[in-house]
VEXTORMI-604405 format. One line per 8 residues: their letters; for each residue x, y, z of C-alpha. Coordinates in Angstrom, 1 decimal. Example, Ala and Ser with C-alpha at 12.3 -4.5 7.8 and 13.67 -1.06 7.14 Angstrom:
<sites>
AS) 12.3 -4.5 7.8; 13.7 -1.1 7.1
</sites>
This chain:
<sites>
XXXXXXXX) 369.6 57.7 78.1; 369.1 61.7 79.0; 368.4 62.4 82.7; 367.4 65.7 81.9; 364.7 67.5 79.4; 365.5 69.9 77.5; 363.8 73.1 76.0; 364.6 76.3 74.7
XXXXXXXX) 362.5 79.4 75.7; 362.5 82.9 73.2; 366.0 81.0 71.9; 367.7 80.0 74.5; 368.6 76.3 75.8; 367.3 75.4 79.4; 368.0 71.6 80.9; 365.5 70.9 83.4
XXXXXXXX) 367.1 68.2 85.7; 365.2 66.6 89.2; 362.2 68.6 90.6; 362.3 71.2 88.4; 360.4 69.4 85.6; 358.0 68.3 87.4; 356.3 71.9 87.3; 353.6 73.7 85.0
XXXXXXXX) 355.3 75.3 82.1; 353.5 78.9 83.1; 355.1 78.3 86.7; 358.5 78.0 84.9; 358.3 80.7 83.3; 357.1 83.5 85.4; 359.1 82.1 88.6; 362.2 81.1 87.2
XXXXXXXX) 362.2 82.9 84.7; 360.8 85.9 85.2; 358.6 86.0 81.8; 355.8 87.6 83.7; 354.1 88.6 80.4; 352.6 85.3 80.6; 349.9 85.3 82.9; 347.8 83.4 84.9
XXXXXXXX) 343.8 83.4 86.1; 341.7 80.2 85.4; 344.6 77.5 85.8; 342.3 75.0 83.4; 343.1 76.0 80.2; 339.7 78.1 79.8; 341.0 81.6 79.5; 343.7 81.7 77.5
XXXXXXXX) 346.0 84.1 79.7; 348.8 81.8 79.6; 349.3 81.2 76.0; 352.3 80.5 74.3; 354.3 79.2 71.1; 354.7 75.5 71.3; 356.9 74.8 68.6; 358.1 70.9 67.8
XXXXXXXX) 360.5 69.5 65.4; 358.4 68.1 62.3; 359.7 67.0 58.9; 362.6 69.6 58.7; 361.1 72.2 60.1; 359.8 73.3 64.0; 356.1 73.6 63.6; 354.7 76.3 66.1
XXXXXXXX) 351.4 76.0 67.7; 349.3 77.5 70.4; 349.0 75.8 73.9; 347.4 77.0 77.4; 350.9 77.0 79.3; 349.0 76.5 82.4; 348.1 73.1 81.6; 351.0 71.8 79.7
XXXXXXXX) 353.9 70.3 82.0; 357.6 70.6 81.5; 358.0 67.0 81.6; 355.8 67.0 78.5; 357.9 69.3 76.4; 361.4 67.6 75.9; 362.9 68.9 72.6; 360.4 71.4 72.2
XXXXXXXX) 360.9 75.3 71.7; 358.7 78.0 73.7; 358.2 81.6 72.6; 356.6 83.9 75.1; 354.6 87.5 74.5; 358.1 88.8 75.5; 359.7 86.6 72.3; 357.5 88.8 69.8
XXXXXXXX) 358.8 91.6 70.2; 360.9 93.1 66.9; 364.2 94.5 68.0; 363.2 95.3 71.4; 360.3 97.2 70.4; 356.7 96.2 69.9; 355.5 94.4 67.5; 352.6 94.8 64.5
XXXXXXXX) 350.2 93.6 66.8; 350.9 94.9 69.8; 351.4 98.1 68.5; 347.3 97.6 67.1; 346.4 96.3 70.4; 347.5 99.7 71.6; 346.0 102.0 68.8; 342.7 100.9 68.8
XXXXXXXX) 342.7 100.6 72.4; 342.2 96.5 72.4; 343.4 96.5 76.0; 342.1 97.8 79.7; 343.2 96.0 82.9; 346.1 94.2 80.1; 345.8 90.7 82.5; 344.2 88.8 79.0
XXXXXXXX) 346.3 91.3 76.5; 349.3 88.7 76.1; 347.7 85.7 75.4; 345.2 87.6 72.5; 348.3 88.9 71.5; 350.1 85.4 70.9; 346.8 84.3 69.4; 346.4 86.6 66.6
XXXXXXXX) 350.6 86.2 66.0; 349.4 82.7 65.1; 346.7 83.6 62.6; 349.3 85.2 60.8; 351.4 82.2 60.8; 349.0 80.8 58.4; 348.0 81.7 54.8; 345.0 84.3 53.6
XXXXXXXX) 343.2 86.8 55.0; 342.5 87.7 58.2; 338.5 88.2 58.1; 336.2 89.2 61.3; 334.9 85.4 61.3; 338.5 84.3 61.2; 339.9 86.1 63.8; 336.3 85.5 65.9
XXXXXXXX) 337.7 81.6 65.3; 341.1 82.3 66.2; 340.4 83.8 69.4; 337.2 81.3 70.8; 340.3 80.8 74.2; 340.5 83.9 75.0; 338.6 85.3 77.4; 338.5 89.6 78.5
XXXXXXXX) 336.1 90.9 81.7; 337.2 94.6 80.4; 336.7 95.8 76.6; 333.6 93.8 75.0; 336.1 92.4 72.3; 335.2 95.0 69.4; 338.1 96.7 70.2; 340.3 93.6 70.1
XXXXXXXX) 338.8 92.3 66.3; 339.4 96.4 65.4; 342.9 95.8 66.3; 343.0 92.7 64.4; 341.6 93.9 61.4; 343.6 97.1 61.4; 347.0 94.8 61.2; 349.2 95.3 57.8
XXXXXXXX) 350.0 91.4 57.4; 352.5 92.5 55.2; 354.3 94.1 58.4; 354.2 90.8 60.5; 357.5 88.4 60.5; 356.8 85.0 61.0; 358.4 82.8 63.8; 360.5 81.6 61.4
XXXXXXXX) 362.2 84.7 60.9; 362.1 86.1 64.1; 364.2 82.4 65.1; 365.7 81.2 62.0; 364.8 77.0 62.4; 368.1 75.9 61.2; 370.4 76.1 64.9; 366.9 75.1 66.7
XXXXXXXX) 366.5 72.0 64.8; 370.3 70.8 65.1; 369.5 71.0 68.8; 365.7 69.8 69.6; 365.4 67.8 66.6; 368.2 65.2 68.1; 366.7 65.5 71.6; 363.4 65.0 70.5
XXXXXXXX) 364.0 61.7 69.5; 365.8 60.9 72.5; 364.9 58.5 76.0; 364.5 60.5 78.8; 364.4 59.1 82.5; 364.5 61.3 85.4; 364.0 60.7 89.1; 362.8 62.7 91.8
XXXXXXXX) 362.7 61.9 95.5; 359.6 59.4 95.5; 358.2 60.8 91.3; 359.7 59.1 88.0; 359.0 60.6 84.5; 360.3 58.2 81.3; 359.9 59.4 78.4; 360.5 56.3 75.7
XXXXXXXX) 361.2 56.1 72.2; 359.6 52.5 71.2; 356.5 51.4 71.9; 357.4 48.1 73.2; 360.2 50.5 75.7; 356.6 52.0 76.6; 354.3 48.9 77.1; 357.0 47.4 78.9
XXXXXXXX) 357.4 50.6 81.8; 353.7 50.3 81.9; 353.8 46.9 82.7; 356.4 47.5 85.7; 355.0 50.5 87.2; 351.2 50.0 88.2; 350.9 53.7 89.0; 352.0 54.6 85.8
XXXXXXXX) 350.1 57.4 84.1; 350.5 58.2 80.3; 350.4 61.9 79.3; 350.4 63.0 75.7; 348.6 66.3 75.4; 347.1 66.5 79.1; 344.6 69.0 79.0; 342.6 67.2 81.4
XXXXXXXX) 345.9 65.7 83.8; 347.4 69.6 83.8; 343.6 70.5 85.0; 343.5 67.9 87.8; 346.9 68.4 88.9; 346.7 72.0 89.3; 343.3 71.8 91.1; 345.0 69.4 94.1
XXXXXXXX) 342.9 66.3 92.9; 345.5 64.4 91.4; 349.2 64.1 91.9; 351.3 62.3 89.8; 354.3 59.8 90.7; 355.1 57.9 87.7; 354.3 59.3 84.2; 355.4 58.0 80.7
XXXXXXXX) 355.2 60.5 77.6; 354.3 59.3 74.2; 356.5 62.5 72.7; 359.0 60.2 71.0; 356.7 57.6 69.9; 356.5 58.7 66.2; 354.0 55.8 64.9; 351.3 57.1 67.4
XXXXXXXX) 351.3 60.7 65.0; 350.6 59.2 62.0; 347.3 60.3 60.4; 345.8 58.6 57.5; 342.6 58.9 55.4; 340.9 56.7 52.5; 337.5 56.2 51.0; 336.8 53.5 54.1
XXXXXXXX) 338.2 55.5 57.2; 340.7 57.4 59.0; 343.3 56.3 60.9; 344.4 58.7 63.7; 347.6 57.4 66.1; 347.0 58.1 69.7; 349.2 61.5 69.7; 347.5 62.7 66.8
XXXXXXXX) 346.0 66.4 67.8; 341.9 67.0 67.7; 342.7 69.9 65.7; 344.5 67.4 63.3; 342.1 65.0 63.3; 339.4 68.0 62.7; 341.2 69.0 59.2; 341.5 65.5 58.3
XXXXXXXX) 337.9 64.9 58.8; 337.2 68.4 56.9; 336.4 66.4 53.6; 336.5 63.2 54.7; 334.1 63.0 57.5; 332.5 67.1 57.4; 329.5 66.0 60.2; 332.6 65.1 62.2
XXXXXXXX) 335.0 67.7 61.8; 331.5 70.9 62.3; 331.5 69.2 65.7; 334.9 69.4 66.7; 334.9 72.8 65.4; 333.4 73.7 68.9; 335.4 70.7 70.4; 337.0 73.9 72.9
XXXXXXXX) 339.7 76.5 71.2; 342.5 76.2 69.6; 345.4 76.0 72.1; 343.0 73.1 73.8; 342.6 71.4 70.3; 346.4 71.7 69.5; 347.5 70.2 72.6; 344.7 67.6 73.3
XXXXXXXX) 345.1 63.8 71.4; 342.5 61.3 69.9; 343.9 59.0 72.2; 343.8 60.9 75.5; 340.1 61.8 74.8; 339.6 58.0 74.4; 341.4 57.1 77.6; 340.2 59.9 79.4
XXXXXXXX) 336.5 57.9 79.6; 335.1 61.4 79.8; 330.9 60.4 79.8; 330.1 63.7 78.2; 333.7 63.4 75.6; 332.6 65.2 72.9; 334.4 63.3 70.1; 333.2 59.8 71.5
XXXXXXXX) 329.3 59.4 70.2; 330.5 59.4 67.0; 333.1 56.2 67.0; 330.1 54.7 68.6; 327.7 54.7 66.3; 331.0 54.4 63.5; 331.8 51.4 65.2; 335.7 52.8 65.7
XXXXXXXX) 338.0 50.2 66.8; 340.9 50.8 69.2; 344.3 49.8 68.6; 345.6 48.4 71.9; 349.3 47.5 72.1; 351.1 45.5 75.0; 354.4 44.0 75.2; 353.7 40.7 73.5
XXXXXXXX) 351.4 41.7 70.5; 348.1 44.0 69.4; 344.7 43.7 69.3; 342.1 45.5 67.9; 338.6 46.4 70.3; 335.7 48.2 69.2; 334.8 51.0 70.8; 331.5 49.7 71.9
XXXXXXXX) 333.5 47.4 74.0; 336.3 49.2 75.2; 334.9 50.8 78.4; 333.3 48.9 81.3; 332.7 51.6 83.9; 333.2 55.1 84.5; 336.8 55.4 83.4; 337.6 51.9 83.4
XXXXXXXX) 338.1 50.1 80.0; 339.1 46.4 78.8; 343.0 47.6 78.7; 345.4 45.3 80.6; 348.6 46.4 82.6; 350.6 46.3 79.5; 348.7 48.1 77.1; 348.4 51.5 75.1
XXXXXXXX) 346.0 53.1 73.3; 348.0 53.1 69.9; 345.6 53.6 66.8; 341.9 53.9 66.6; 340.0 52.9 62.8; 337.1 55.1 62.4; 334.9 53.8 58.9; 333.4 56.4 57.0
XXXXXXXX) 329.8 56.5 55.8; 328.8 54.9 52.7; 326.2 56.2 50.4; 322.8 55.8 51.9; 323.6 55.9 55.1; 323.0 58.8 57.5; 325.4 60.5 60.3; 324.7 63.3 62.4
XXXXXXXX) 326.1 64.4 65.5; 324.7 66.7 68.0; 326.1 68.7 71.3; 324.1 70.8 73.9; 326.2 73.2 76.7; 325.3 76.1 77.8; 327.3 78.4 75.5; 328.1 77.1 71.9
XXXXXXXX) 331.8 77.5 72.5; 334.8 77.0 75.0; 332.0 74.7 76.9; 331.4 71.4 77.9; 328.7 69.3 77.1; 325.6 69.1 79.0; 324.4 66.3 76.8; 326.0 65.2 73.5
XXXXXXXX) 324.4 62.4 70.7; 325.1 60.7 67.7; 322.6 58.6 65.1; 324.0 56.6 62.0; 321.3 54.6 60.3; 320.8 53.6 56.0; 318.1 53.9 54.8; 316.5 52.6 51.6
XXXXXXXX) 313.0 52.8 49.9; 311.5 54.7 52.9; 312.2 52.5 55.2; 315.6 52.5 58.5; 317.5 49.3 58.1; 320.5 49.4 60.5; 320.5 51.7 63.5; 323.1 52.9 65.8
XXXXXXXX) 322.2 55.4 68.5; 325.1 57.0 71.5; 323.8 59.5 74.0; 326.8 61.3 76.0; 326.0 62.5 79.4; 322.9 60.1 80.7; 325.1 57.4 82.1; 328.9 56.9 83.6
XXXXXXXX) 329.6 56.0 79.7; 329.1 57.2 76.6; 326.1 54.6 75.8; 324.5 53.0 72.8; 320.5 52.4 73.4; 319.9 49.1 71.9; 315.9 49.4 72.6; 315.6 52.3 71.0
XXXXXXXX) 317.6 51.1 67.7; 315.4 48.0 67.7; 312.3 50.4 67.4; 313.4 52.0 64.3; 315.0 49.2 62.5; 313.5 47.9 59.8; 310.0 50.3 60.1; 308.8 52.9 57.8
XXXXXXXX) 309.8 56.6 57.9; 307.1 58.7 59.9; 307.0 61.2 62.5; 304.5 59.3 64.3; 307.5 56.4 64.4; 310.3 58.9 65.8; 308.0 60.1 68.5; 307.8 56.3 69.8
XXXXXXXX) 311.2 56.1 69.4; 311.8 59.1 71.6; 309.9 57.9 74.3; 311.6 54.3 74.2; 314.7 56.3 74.4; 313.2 58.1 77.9; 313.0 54.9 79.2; 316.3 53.4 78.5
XXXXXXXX) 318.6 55.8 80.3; 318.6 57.1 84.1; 320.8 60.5 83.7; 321.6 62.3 87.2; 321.5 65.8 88.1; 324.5 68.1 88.2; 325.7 71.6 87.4; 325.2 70.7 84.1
XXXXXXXX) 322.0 69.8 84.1; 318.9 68.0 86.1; 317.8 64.8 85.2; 314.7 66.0 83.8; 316.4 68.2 81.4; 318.5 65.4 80.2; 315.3 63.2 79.6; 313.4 65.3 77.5
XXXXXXXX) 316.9 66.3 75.5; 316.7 62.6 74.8; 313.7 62.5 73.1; 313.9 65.6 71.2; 317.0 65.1 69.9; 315.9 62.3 68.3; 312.8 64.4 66.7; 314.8 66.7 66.0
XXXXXXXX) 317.0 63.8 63.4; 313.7 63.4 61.7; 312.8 67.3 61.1; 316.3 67.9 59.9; 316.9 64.3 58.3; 313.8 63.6 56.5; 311.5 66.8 56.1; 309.2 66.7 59.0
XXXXXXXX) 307.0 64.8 56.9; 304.1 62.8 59.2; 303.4 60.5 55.8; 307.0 59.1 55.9; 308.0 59.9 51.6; 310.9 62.1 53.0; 310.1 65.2 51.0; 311.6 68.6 53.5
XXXXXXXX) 314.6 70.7 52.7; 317.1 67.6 53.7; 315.3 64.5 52.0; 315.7 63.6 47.9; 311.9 62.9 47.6; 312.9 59.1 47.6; 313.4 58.4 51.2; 317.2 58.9 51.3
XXXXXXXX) 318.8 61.9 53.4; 321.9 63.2 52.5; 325.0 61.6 53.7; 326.6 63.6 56.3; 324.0 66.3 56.5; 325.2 68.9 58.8; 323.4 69.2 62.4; 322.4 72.6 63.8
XXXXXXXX) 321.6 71.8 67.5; 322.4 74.2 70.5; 320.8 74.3 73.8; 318.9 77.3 73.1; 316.9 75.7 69.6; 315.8 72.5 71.5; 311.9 72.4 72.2; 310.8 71.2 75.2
XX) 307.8 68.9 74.8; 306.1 68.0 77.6
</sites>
């Protein structure tokens, strides 16, 4: 067993023995060093200063991604290979991009200027063309106080993609994978003074350090731990990484559900809901950016117990079940189940979040999904809600309802199911329902929101369902723009809720 991580950073190896791992990876590299291109300001992952190449081994190859380097920990990063702003450069001279940045005057101040610059080299690491809403996409985590951005998509749009090399060719993956691939596979233990960090290559290895070490906290993408940590409210002594645990990555859809391991990324588990689950995969599109969505995991969102979690309502009202694995065997919980308190949850000493099963919709039955912040990206939610119901013949049989943000969980409002199951379809019918709804949740006030706002969100949204859903239609034949003329809306029908189209009602 190593007792030592090891990256490489622009190409060269680095072993990071005793303190020295247990440091933010933007730390390392501006202090040790002295990569200073990468920069600093927000320290939570929100403006995109700080990003950087995170490139792992994967089927042969070293797949590169984007991550906030703020937020990511060397102890996460074992095997893995960094490139910096400074690693872009062609031949010691600037590259495509930059050299845009600086003709069409993309840059002012220059604090933000690296990490747009990393994040348009990784549109160009994918296939087609770079478009206006593409690069608009590309670039929701980075933030600039200086040029307005037209100047930044001019510079993107001015690019000759033919002219841009690829990571690939700027560090041929061949010598990188006969080094990281090995290590990535690797145990790890290293220990520091009074802080541990294992990194184990089995799951039963895993459940088994859990078991031992009651302070043990697991980190896979820790968007949210590299947030606390850096803020002073948390400090970690024992942590176990699930970077060698190759089961929890596996990603699998069929015609009855996906199947996302623990590790697997929320911008992975976006693409795979694309076609599979497209009500799903719209609202993960403003999830947060893509460094956050690369580095965050299905499973850390599920153990996070965040009440506002934006990817929860939805295995709620799916009835996801969660894989939970201890030392002596597994057991499946659904979801509805799984939490009981504000970030506590049915897990034992032993256990991991290892799978979750979300089921698809079948025909006939209705999903829609809904978020409100306070700006449509890079934001969290104020309030979040998701409603599954069939429907046959004009009439709700089976109804789930989750409301995110009115309670220390993520809750399902049984009262308010039970007063549109098995009634006819009429507007009349969801207006009761939205004032059952009032009445079944206590939401506080916070810098989010007052209670009162969260109340009245309640209701609407749900009038909102039917106007989108079934027409607007007070005589319940489902007749509008979304309904078939028989009663039936169409599976997966996309929402189009934001803060600023919700009416009010008093």
């Amino acid at each position: 067993m190593r007792n030592f991580v090891l990256i490489y950073v622009n190409g060269q190896r680095h072993e990071l023995r005793g303190p020295r791992l247990f440091q933010s990876l933007s730390d390392f590299l501006r202090y040790e060093l002295q990569l200073t291109g990468t920069k600093v300001v927000c320290a939570e992952g929100d403006c995109g200063s700080c990003t950087v190449f995170l490139g792992r081994p994967r089927g042969g190859a070293i797949e590169y991604r984007t991550v906030c380097s703020c937020i990511q920990y060397l102890y996460q990063l074992d095997g893995c290979h960094i490139v910096t702003v400074e690693g872009l450069k062609y031949d010691g001279q600037m590259n495509p991009i930059q050299s845009a940045m600086v003709r069409c005057q993309g840059t002012q101040c220059g604090f933000c200027t690296p990490g747009f610059v990393v994040s348009m080299c990784a549109l160009f690491e994918g296939d087609g063309p770079i478009t206006e809403h593409r690069l608009r996409r590309g670039l929701i985590g980075n933030l600039c106080r200086c040029t307005g951005y037209e100047p930044i998509l001019k510079a993107g749009l001015a690019i000759d993609a033919s002219q841009v090399k690829r990571l690939d060719e700027l560090y041929p993956p061949a010598p990188l994978l006969l080094a990281l691939a090995p290590a990535s596979n690797d145990a790890v233990l290293v220990q520091d003074s009074d802080r541990t960090f294992f990194k184990p290559t089995s799951i039963a290895d895993a459940a088994r350090f859990k078991q031992e070490h009651a302070d043990c906290v697991i980190i896979s993408g820790g968007t949210d731990l590299g947030v606390q940590m850096n803020k002073g409210v948390r400090a970690l002594r024992t942590v176990m990484s699930t970077a060698a645990l190759e089961p929890l990555r596996e990603l699998s859809v069929s015609n009855e559900q996906i199947v996302a391991g623990a590790s697997v990324s929320i911008a992975e588990l976006e693409n795979a809901a694309a076609k599979a689950l497209p009500e799903y995969a719209a609202l993960l599109g403003w999830f947060g950016s893509p460094p956050i969505k690369n580095a965050g995991t299905v499973g850390g969102n599920i153990a996070n117990a965040s009440p506002i979690g934006d990817s929860m309502p939805a295995m709620f009202v799916l009835n996801a079940e969660i894989e939970l694995t201890g030392v002596n065997d597994s057991r499946r919980v659904n979801i509805n189940s799984f939490y009981t308190g504000y970030k506590k949850s049915v897990a034992t000493a032993d256990e991991l979040i290892t799978r979750v099963f979300i089921p698809l919709p079948k025909v006939g039955e209705v999903f829609k999904l809904y978020k409100v912040s306070k700006r449509k990206d890079l934001d969290i939610s104020s309030f979040t809600a998701a409603v599954w119901m069939s429907v046959s013949d004009h009439t709700i049989g089976e109804v789930r309802i989750a409301y995110g943000g009115v309670a220390a969980t993520i809750v399902r409002l049984p009262k308010t199911e039970a007063a549109l199951n098995g009634q006819r379809i009429s507007e009349a019918l969801f207006d009761d329902a939205a004032d059952v709804a009032v009445g079944e949740i206590k939401p506080i006030s916070d810098v989010r929101g007052s209670a009162d706002y969260r109340l009245r969100l309640a209701a609407n949204v749900l009038r909102k369902f039917f106007i989108e859903t079934f027409g607007g239609g007070s005589n319940g034949d489902g007749r509008g723009p979304n309904g078939d003329g028989n009663g039936h809306p169409p599976t997966h029908a996309k929402s189009r809720l934001s803060a600023l189209d919700v009416v009010v009602r008093k």
